[in-house]
C-alpha positions in Angstrom: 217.1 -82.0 -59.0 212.8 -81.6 -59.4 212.7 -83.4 -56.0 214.4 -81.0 -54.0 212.5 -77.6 -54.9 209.8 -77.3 -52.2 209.7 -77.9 -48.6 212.3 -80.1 -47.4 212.4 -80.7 -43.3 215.2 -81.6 -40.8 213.3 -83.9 -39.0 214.1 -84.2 -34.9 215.3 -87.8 -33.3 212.1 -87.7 -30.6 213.0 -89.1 -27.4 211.2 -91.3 -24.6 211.8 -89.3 -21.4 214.9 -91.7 -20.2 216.3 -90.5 -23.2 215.9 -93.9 -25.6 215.0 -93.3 -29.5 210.8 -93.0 -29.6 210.4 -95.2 -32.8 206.5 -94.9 -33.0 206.7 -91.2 -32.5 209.4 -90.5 -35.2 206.8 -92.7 -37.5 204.0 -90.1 -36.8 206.1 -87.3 -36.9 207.5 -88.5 -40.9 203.4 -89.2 -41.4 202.3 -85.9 -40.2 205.0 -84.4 -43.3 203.2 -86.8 -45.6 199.9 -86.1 -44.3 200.7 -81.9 -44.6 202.4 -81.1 -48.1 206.3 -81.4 -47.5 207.8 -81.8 -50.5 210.9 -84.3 -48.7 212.5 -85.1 -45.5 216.3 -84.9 -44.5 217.6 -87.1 -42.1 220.2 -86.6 -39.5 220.8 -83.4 -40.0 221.6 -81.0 -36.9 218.1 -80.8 -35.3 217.9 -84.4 -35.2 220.5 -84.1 -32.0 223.2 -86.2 -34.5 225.9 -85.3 -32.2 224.6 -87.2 -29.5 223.3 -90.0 -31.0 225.8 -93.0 -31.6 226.3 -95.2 -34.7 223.6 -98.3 -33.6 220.6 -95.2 -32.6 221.6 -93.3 -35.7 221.0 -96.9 -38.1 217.6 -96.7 -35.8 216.9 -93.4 -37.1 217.5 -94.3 -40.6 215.5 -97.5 -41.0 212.4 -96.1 -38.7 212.0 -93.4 -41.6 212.6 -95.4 -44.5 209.8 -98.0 -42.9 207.9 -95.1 -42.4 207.8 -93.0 -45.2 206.9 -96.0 -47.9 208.8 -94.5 -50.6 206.8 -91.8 -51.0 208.6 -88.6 -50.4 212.5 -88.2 -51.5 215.0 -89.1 -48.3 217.8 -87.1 -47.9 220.6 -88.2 -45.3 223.0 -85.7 -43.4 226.6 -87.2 -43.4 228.9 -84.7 -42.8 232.0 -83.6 -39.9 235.1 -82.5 -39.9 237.1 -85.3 -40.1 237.1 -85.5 -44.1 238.9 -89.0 -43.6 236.0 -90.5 -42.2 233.1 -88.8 -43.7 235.0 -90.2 -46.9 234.4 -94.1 -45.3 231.1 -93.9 -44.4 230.3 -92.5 -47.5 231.9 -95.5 -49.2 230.1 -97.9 -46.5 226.9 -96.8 -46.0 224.1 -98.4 -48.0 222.3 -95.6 -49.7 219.8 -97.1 -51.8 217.0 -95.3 -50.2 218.0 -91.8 -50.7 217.9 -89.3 -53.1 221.0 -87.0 -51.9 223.3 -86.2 -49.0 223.5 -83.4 -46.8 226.6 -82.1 -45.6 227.9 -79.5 -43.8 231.2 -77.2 -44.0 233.5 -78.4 -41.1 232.7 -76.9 -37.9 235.8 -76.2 -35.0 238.9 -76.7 -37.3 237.9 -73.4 -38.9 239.3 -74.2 -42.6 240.3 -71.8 -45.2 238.2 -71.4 -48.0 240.6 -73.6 -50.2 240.8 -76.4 -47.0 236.7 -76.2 -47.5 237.4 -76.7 -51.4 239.5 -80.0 -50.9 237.4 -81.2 -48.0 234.4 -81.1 -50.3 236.6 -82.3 -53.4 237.3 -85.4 -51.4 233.8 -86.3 -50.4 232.5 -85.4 -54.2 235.1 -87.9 -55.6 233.5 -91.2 -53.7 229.8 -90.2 -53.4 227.4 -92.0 -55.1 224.7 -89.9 -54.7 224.2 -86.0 -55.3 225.4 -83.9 -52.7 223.8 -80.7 -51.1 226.5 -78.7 -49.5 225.5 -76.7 -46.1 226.8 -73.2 -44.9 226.0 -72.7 -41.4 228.9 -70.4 -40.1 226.4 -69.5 -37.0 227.4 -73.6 -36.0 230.8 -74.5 -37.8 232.4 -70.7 -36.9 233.6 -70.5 -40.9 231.5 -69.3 -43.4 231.6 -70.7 -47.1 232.2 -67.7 -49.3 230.0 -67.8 -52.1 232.9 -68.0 -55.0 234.2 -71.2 -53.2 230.4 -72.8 -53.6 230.1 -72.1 -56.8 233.8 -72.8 -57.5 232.5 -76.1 -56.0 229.1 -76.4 -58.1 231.4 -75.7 -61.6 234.0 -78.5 -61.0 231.7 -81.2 -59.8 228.5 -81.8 -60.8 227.3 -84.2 -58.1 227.5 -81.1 -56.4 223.6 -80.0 -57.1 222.5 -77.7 -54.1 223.5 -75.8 -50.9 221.5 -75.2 -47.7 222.4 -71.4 -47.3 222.1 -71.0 -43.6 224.6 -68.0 -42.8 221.1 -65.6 -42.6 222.8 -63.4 -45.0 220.3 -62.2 -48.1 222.7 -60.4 -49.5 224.9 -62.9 -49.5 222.3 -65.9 -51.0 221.4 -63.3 -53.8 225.5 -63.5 -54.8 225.0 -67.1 -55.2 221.7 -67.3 -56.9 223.5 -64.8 -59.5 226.6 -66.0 -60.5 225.2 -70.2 -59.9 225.9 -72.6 -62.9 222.4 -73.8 -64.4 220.2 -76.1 -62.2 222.5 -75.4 -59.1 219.7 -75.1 -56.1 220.3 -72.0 -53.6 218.2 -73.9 -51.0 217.4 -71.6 -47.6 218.1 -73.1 -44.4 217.1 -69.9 -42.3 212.8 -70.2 -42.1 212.9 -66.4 -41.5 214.4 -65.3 -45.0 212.9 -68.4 -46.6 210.5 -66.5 -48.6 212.8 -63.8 -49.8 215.6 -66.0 -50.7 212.9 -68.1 -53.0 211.6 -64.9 -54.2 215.2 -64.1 -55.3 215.6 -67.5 -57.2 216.1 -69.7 -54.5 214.5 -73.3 -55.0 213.2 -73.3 -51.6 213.8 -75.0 -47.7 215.2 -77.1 -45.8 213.1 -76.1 -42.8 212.6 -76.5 -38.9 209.1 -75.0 -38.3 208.2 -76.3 -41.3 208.1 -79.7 -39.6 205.6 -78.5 -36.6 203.5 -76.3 -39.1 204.0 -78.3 -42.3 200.3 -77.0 -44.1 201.0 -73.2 -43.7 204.8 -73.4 -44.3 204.7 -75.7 -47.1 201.9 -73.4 -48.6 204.0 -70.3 -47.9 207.1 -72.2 -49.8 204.5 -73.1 -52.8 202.7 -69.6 -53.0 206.4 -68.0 -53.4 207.9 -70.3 -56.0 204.7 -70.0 -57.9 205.3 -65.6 -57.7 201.8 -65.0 -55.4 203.9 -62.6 -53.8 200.9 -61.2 -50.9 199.4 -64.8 -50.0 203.1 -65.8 -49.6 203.9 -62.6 -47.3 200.6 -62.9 -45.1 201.3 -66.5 -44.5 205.2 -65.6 -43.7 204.3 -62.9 -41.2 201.6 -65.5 -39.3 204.3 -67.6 -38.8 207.4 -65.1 -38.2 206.3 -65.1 -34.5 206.6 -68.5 -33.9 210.0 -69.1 -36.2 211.4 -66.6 -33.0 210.0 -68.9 -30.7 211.2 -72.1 -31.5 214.8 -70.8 -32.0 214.8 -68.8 -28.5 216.0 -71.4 -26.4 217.9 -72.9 -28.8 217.2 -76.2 -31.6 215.6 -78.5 -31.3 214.3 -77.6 -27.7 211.8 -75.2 -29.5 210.2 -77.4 -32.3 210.1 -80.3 -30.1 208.0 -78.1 -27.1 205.4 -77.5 -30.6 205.4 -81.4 -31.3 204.7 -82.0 -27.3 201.5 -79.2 -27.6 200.5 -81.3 -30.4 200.6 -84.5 -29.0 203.3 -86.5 -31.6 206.4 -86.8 -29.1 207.8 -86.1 -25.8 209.6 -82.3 -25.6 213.0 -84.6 -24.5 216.5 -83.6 -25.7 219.3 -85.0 -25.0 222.0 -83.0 -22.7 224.3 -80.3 -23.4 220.8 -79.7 -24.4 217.5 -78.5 -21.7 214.0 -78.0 -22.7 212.8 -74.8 -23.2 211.7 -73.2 -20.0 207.7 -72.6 -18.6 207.5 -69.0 -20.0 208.5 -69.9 -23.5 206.6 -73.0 -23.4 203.3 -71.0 -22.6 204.0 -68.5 -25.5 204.7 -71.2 -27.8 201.3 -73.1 -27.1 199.8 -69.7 -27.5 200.5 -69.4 -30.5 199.6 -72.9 -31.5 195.9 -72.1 -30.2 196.0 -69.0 -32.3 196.9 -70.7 -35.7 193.8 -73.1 -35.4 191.5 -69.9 -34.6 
């Protein structure tokens, strides 16, 4: 899968401050990726607030990037849960001409076994039509997906093409780059160990502050798959301050503060979720003013 190496984003759901879907700033926010180097964007994933969004806003969502991005970077759309019965429907239902893969993640609260993870992702492999990218997240979902069930997973089916490694564990994404079958993708979904994981073998991001500093992360992603070890390193430790930042408070309260300094959406989230408070906000525009120096 060429057109998942890179940069890939989890692009937010920007909100209108009562709270409604802000179509013509998710538009500018998929043209500032294009506009910057990302290499493809994923939709509906967990920073796009997909827990609080219901079936008619999440249709929104989908059709105000497709529109937007032209066909001109790969889509990839998060459908995932832990009801395995239903991701199984709307993986039969949906219409998923425009995308290039799913996204979905290990099931979160039911805390499976590693084999319950196995047949959960059996079941969805069995009726997708298009390649799947699994996602380990254990910091969200409260299970982590041992690395012999993924690549017990990547062996037996071979829509299975990729996995978001999010567990922040190096050691751990180096076990999987190691023992993966041939043109399986260990994919980082922690921006902080981005560049070692790619340095390790890993095929790139899937990326939050890769969406509010698209140029310099995208770079950073390119320099390291491409072995320019220093360039990659000075552009990862300009950033690493900010990659703190925008996690403090929690996603996506942080990224979406950046997109308010830069004038493409509203900072709005949608409750349990609050905006990031006036001290972090300051430090985060900080920054921002010292990356354009």
């Amino acid at each position: 899968m060429q057109s998942l190496i890179g940069t890939g984003v989890a692009l937010v759901t920007p909100f209108k401050k009562d709270f409604s879907i802000d179509i013509n700033a998710l538009s500018k926010i998929v043209e500032f990726q294009i506009e910057n180097g990302i290499d493809y964007l994923v939709v509906l994933g967990t920073t796009a607030e997909n827990a609080t969004l219901n079936a008619t806003e999440k249709n929104t969502v989908i059709q105000t990037v497709i529109t937007a991005n032209k066909g001109r970077l790969p889509l990839v759309l998060g459908i995932g849960g832990n009801n395995t019965a239903e991701v199984v429907e709307e993986l039969k239902n949906r219409d998923l001409a425009d995308f290039t893969a799913v996204l979905s993640v290990s099931p979160y609260y039911n805390k499976p076994t590693q084999e319950g993870i196995y047949q959960h992702f059996k079941a969805i492999s069995e009726v997708s039509p298009l390649p799947i990218i699994l996602y380990n997240v254990p910091g969200r979902t409260a299970s982590n997906m041992e690395p012999a069930t993924v690549i017990r997973l990547a062996n037996d089916f071979k829509n299975i093409v990729a996995i978001k490694e999010a567990a922040g564990d190096l050691v751990q994404a180096m076990k999987l780059i190691q023992a993966k079958p041939k043109g399986f993708l260990v994919i980082s979904g922690d921006d902080m160990v981005t560049l070692p994981i790619i340095l390790a073998g890993g095929s790139g991001v899937i990326s939050v502050i890769g969406e509010g500093f698209p140029k310099e992360f995208s770079k950073m992603v390119h320099l390291g798959l491409e072995r320019k070890v220093d360039e990659a390193y000075h552009i990862h430790y300009k950033m690493a301050a900010c990659i703190d930042l925008i996690f403090e408070q929690g996603n996506p309260a942080g990224i979406k503060e950046v997109f308010k300094i830069l004038g493409l959406s509203e900072n709005t989230v949608r409750l349990p979720l609050v905006n990031v408070n006036e001290d972090l906000s300051n430090r985060i525009h900080k920054f921002i003013n010292s990356i354009k120096e």
